[in-house]
C-alpha positions, 0 to 999 in steps of 0.5 A: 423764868421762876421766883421761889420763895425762901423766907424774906427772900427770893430765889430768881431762876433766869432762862440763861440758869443763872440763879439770883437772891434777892432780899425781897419777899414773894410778895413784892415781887407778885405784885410787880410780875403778875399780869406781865406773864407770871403767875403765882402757882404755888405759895413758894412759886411764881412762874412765867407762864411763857416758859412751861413746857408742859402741864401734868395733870397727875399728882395733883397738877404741875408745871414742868419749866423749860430748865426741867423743873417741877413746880406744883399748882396749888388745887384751889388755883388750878383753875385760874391756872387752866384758864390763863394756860389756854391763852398761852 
């Protein structure tokens, strides 16, 4: 569902809620993820475009996954963010 960056780890959120760290930094993972449904959102965050719920445009912009987690959209990517938004 989610990659949330810590250090040279990586927190992988799944839809079950099971939460798993790998030792692979963000980057790795971006590489692999994007274009599969997933989107960097944030420096700290890669998300699966398949599971947010919804899109709030106040407070800068964030995403509000499928577990109720809050994700911000960073300003200079919000706009590549509307554009996939609207595909999906």
């Amino acid at each position: 569902m989610r990659c949330e960056s810590d250090r040279m780890y990586t927190v992988l959120t799944l839809t079950g809620g099971e939460r798993l760290m790998v030792s692979k930094p963000m980057g790795q993972l971006e590489e692999i993820l994007t274009g599969h449904g997933f989107f960097q959102a944030h420096n700290s965050h890669l998300i699966n475009m398949n599971h947010i719920r919804q899109f709030v445009r106040t407070d800068g912009g964030y995403v509000v996954m499928d577990d109720g987690a809050t994700v911000s959209v960073a300003r200079h990517r919000k706009e590549e963010f509307l554009e996939l938004f609207s595909k999906f």
